[in-house]
FIVEX-478115 format. One record per residue (C-alpha): z, x, y; residue number from 1. Coordinates in pm, whole numbers. Each point is the difference from the previous one (the first is absolute). Layout:
<mises>
MISE;c3;c1;c2;i
MISE;Z;X;Y;NUM $
...
</mises>
This chain:
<mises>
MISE;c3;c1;c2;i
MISE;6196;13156;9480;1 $
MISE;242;201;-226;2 $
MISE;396;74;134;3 $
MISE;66;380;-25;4 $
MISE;372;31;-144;5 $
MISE;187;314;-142;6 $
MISE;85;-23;-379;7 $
MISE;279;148;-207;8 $
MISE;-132;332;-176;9 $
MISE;242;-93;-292;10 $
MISE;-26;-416;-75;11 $
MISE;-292;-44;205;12 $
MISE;182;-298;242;13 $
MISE;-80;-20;320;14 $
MISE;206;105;215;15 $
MISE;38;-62;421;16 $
MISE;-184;197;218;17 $
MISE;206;261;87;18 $
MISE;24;251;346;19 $
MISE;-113;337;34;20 $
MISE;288;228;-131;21 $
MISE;202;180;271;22 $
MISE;114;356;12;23 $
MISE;262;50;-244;24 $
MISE;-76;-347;-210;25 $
MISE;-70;35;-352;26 $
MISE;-367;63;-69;27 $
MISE;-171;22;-363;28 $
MISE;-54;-217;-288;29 $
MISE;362;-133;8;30 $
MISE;-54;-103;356;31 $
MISE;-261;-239;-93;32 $
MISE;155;-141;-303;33 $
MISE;97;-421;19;34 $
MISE;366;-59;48;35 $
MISE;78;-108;-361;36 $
MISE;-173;330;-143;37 $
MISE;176;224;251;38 $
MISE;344;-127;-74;39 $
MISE;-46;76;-365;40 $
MISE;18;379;-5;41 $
MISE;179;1;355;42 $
MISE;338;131;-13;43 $
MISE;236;-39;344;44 $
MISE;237;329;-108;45 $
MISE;-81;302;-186;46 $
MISE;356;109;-158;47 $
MISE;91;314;-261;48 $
MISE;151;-69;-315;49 $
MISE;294;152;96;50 $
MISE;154;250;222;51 $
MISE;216;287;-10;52 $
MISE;212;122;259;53 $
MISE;155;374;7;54 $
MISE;351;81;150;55 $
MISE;107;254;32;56 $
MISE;332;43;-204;57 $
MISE;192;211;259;58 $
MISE;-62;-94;342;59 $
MISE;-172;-349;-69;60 $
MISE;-334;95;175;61 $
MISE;-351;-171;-160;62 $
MISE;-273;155;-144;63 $
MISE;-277;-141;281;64 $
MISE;-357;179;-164;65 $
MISE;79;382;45;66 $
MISE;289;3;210;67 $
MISE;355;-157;-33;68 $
MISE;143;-227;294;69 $
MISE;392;-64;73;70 $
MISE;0;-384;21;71 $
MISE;348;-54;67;72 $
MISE;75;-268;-243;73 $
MISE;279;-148;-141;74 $
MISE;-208;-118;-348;75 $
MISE;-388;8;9;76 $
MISE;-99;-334;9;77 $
MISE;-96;-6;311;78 $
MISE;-180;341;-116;79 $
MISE;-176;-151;-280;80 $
MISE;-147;-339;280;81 $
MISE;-119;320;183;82 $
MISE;-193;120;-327;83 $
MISE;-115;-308;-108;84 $
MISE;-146;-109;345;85 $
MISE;-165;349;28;86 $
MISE;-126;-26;-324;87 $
MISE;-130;-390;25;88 $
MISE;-363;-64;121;89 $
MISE;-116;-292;168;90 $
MISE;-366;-152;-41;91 $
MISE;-168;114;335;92 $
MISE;-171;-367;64;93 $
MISE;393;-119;-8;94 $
MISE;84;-134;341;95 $
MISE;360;-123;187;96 $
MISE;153;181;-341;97 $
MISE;358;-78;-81;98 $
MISE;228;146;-251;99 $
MISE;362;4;-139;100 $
MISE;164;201;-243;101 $
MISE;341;-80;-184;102 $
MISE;118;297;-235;103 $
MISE;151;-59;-328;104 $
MISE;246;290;-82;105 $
MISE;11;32;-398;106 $
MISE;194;328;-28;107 $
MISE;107;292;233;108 $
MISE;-324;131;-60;109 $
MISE;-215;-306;-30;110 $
MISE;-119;-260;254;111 $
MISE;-268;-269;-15;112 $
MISE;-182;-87;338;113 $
MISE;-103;-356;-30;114 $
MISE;-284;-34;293;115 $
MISE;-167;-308;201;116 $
MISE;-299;25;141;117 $
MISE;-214;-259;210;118 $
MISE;-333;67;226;119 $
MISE;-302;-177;98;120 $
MISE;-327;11;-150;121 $
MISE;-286;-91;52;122 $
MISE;196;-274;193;123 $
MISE;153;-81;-307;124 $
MISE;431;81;-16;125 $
MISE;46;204;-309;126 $
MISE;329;102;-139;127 $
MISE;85;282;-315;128 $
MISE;328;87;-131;129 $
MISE;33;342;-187;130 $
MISE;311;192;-160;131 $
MISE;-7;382;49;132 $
MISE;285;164;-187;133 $
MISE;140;327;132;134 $
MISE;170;282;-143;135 $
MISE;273;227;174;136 $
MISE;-46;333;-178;137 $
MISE;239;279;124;138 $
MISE;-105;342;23;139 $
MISE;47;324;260;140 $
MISE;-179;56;311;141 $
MISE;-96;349;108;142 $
MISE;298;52;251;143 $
MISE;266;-90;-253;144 $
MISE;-144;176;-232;145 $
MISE;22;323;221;146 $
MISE;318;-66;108;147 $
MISE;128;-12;-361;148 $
MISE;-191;273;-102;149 $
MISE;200;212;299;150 $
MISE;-319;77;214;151 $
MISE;40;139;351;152 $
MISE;-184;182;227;153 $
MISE;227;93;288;154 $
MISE;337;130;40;155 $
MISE;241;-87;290;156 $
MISE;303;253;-21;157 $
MISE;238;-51;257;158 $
MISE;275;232;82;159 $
MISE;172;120;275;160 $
MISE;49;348;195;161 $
MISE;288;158;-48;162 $
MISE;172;-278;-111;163 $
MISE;92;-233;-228;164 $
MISE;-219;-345;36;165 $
MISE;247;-276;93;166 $
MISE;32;-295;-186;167 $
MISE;-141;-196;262;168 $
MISE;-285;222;51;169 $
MISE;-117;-49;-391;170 $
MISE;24;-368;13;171 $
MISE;-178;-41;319;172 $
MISE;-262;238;-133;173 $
MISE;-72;-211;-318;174 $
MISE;-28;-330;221;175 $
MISE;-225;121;250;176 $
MISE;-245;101;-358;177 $
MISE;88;-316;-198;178 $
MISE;-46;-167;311;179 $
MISE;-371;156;99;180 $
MISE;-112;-25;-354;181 $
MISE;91;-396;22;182 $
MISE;-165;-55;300;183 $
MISE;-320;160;-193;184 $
MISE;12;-189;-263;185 $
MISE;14;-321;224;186 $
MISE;-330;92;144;187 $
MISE;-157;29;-338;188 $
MISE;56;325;-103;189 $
MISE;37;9;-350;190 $
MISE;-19;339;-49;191 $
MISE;315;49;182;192 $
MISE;323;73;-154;193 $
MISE;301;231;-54;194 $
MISE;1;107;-362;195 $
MISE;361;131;31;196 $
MISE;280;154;189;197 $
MISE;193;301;-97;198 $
MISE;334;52;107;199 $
MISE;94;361;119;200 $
MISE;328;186;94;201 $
MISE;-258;93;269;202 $
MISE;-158;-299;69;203 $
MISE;-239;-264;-98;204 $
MISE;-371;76;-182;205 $
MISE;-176;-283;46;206 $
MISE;-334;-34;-220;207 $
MISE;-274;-222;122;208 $
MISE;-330;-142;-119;209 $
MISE;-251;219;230;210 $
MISE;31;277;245;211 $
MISE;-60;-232;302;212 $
MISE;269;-225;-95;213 $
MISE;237;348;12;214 $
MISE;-142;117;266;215 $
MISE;61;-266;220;216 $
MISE;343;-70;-131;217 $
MISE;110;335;99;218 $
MISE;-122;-77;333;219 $
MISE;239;-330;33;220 $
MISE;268;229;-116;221 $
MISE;-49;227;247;222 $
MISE;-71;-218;275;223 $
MISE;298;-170;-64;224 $
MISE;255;255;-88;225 $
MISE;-166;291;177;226 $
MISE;-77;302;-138;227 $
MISE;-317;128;-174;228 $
MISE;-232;42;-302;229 $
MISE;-227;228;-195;230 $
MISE;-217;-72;-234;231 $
MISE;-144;223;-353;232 $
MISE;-249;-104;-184;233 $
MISE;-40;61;-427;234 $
MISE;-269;-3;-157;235 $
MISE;47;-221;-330;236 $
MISE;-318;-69;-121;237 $
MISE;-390;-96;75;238 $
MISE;-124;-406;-10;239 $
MISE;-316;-111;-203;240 $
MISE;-239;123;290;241 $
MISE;157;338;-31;242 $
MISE;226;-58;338;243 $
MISE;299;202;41;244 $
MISE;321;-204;-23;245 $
MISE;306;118;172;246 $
MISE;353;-92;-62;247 $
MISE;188;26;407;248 $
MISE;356;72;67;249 $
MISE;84;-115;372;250 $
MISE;346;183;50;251 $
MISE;159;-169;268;252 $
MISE;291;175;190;253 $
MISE;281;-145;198;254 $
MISE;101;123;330;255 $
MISE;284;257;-83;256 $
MISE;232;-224;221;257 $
MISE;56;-345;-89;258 $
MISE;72;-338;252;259 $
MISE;367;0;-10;260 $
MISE;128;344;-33;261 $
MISE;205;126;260;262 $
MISE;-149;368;95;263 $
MISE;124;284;221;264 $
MISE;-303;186;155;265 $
MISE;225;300;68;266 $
MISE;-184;-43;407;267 $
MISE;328;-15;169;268 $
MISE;-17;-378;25;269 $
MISE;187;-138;-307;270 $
MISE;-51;-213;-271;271 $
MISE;-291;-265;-49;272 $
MISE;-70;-262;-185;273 $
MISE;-295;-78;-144;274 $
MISE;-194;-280;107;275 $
MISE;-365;44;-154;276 $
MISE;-226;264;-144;277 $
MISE;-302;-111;99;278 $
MISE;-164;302;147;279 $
MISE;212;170;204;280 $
MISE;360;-28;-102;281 $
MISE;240;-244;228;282 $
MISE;332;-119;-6;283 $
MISE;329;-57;288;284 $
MISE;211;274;101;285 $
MISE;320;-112;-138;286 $
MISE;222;119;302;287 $
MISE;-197;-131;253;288 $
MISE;-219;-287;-164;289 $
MISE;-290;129;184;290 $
MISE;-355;48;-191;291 $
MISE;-102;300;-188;292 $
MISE;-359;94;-85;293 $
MISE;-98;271;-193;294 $
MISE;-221;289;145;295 $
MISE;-221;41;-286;296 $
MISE;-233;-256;-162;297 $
MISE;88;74;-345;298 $
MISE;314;-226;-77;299 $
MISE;89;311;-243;300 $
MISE;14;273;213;301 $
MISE;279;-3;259;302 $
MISE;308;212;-152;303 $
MISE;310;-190;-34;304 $
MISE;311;-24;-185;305 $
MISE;66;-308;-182;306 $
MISE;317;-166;74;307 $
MISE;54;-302;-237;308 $
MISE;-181;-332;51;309 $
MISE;104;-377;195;310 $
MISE;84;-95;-299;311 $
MISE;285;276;3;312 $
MISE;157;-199;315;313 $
MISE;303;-211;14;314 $
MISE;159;-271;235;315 $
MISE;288;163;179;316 $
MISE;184;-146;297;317 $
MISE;-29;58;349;318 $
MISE;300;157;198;319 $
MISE;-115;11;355;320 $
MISE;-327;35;163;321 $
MISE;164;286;257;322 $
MISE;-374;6;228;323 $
MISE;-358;-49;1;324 $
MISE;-17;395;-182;325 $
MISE;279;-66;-282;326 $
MISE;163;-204;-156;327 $
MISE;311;-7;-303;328 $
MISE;3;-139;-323;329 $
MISE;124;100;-335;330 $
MISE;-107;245;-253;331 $
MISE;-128;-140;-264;332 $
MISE;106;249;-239;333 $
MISE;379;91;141;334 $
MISE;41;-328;227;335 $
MISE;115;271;333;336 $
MISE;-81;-142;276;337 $
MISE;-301;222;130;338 $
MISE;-212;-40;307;339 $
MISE;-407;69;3;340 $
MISE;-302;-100;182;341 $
MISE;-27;-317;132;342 $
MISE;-412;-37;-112;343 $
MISE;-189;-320;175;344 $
MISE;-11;-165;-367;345 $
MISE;357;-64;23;346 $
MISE;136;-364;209;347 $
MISE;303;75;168;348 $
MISE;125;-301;-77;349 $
MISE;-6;6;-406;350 $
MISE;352;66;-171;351 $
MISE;-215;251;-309;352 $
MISE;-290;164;-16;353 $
MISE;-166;183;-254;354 $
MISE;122;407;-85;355 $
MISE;-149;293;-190;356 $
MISE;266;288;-59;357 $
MISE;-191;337;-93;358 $
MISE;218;356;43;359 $
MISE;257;-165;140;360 $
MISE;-192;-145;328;361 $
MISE;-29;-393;-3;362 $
MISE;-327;-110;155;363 $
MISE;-86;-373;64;364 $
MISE;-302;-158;-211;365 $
MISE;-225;-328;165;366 $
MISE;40;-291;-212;367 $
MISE;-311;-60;-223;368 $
</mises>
């Protein structure tokens, strides 16, 4: 009686029988080939000639198919092992695969990636070595390309009512946007970015890379500093679908009191000093220390004459405290001995305290 046995469809060996193929095993002619035949053609790693790597010349992001990435790397040779083990294939009937890669660097712009490969097949260990060179090519991404170009889409004006906008108020306003826009960026926006800021006797125009980027940067502003905005809309030209595209100016304004000016609300009461503008206007009645709120919501609209700021006070000495209701220190301005309120800010105890001489009267300022 004749033994069935398989044969090799290229020498014609026999070869052992072999198990019905399981779901996902290689199946077809190859399959059924005798181990020396198989490992003839067989090739453990399918590797390109070469590679080449775009960067992106200004802000170091790669070229990743149709879209640039920020990477965040110091050099990009840890960039071009990412490339080169995205771009290497191993064969599929490879099992427990290893690999190592050592790069060469030849140039700035040139690096060799010397790879080691080792997997089982066919129960057999098989090992390849193959050299992939890679090329850093510079070139500009979309975003830096509109930012040099001077693209925008919003405007953030910010200005103040009435008033000059402090010093203090400009720089906080141009954190709280470079700030926002970082934070974007961070999360992977990459279409986020101020294109530039222009100075202003008036205040700060702050151009940004879309209109939802200004809008909500006006908002911070706002939030922050108090105040409000208003937005108006140009039309500046029509996208490839035939889309209107509109240019937005978000013009934020200031409360028309700032935190830190010293106010007199003409009410009878005397002078306050501002404490916020968030909403309604508050502050501390400087001769008695006790809270003031405003009774409108707008910080802008109570009437008031402005006085002079903190910043405006000085340290002058203490006399005498004469009672709980007054107490004597110096002016200022003439050094007289002069007695006003005693307000609850003030410890009896304290040799100076802090004075603000307007129209002759000295009034007493909290420490900051």
């Amino acid at each position: 009686m004749s033994e069935s046995r398989e044969f090799c469809p290229r020498c014609g060996d026999a070869v052992p029988e072999r198990r019905e193929p399981l779901p996902g095993d290689p199946r077809g002619r190859d399959a059924l080939l005798c181990d020396d035949c198989y490992f003839e053609d067989f090739e453990l790693v399918d590797a390109p000639d070469r590679i080449e790597v775009l960067v992106c010349s200004g802000c170091g992001a790669v070229r990743r198919g149709e879209s640039w990435r920020d990477v965040g790397a110091r050099d990009y040779t840890d960039v071009a092992v990412d490339e080169v083990a995205e771009a290497l294939g191993v064969h599929v009937a490879a099992e427990d695969v290893e690999w190592g890669v050592e790069p060469e660097q030849v140039d700035e712009n040139n690096v060799r990636m010397h790879c080691r490969f080792s997997g089982v097949v066919r129960g057999t260990l098989r090992s390849a070595e193959v050299t992939v060179p890679v090329k850093i090519s510079r070139g500009t991404c979309d975003r830096c390309g509109r930012i040099a170009g001077g693209y925008y889409a919003g405007v953030v004006q910010v200005r103040a009512d009435e008033r000059d906008l402090m010093s203090a108020e400009r720089a906080e306003a141009l954190d709280i946007a470079e700030s926002y826009v970082a934070d974007q960026e961070a999360d992977g926006d990459r279409e986020a970015f101020i294109t530039e800021v222009n100075e202003t006797d008036d205040g700060p125009d702050i151009k940004l890379s879309s209109n939802r980027l200004a809008q909500n940067v006006a908002t911070r502003i706002t939030e922050s500093l108090g105040g409000s905005f208003e937005s108006y809309p140009t039309l500046v030209t029509e996208d490839g679908d035939g889309n209107e595209v509109y240019r937005v100016t978000f013009a934020v304004r200031l409360p028309r009191y700032a935190e830190g000016e010293i106010l007199d609300p003409e009410d009878g009461d005397g002078p306050v000093l501002v404490t916020s503008v968030a909403g309604r206007l508050r502050g501390v009645r400087l001769a008695t220390g006790e809270e003031y709120t405003s009774e409108f919501e707008d910080a802008a609209a109570p009437d008031a004459t402005r006085l002079g700021r903190r910043d405006d006070a000085t340290e002058t000495t203490v006399v005498t405290v004469e009672d709980e209701n007054a107490i004597q220190v110096l002016d200022p301005v003439t050094y007289e001995a002069k007695t006003v309120p005693n307000p609850a800010f003030v410890d009896g105890d304290e040799d100076s305290v802090l004075a603000f001489e307007h129209g002759g009267e000295v009034h007493l300022v909290p420490e900051a």
